[in-house]
C-alpha positions as CSV (number, residue, x, y, z in Angstrom):
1,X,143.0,47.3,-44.5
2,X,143.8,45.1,-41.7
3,X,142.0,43.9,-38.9
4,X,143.8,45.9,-36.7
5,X,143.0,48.9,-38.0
6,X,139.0,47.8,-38.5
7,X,139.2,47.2,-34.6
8,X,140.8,50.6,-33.7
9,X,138.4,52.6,-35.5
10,X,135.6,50.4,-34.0
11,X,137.0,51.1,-31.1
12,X,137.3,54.7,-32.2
13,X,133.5,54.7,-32.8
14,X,132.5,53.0,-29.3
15,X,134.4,56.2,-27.8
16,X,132.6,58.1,-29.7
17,X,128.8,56.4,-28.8
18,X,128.5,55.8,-32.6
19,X,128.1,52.5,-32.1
20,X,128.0,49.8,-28.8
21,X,129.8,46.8,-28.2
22,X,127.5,43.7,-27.4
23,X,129.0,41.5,-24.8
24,X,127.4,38.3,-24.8
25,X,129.9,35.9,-23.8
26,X,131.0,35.2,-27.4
27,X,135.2,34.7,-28.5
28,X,135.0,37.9,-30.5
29,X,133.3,41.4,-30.5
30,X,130.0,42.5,-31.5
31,X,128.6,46.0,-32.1
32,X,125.4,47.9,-32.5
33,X,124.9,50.9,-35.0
34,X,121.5,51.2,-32.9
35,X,122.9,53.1,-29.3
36,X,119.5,53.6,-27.8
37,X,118.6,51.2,-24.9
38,X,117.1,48.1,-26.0
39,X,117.2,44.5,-25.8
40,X,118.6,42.0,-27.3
41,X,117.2,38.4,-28.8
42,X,120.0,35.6,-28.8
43,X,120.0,32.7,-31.3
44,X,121.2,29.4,-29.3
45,X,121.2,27.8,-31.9
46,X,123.0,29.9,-34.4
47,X,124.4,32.8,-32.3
48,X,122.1,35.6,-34.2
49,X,121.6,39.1,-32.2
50,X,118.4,40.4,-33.0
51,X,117.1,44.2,-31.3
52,X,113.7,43.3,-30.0
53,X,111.0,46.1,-30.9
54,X,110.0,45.8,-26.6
55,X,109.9,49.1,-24.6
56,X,112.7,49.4,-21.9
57,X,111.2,48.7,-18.7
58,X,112.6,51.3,-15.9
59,X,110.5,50.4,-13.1
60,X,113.0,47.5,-13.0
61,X,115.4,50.2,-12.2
62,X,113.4,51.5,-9.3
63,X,112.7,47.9,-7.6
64,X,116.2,47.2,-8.1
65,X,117.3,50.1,-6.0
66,X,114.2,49.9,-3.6
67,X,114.9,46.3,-2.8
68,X,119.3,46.5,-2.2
69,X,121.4,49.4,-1.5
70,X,122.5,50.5,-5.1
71,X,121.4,53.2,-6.9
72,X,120.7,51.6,-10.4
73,X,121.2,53.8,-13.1
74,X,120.1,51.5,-15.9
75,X,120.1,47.7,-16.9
76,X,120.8,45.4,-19.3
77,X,118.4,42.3,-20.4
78,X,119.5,39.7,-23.6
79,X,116.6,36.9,-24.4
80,X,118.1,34.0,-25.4
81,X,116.1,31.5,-27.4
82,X,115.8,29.7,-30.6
83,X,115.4,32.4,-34.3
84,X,112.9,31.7,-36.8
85,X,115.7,30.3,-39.3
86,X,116.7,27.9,-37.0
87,X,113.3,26.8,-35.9
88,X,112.2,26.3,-39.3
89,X,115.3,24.3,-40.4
90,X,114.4,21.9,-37.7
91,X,110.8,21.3,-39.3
């Protein structure tokens, strides 16, 4: 199987809200198998995408739309710090 064709029936999948892509800035794609809203811990040092077990906060949603003119329908939120792996390679 190519690439190509593992990309199309990612693709595929992400239209079907099997799975997510994770934009992070990265050169290539990422995706998720887990769909439900969460966030996301980013290795700096290593480039690791963890789902953190944290409890989406939607009163964000409602300050956000209290303090500008949007109406805020949901939000996104990726922690960026250093893993455990990579912490304990340093010590």
């Amino acid at each position: 199987m190519s690439m190509g064709t593992v990309y199309r029936n990612l693709t595929i999948l992400e239209e079907q809200g099997l799975v997510k892509r994770i934009e992070n800035g990265a050169t290539f794609d990422r995706f998720d198998a887990y769909v439900m809203p969460h966030y996301h811990f980013i290795c700096e040092e290593c480039g690791a995408i963890s789902d953190l077990e944290v409890e989406i906060d939607e009163n964000i949603n409602k300050l956000a739309t209290k303090l500008t003119p949007y109406t805020i329908k949901w939000h996104k939120i990726d922690f960026y710090g250093i893993c455990n792996s990579c912490k304990n390679k340093k010590n």
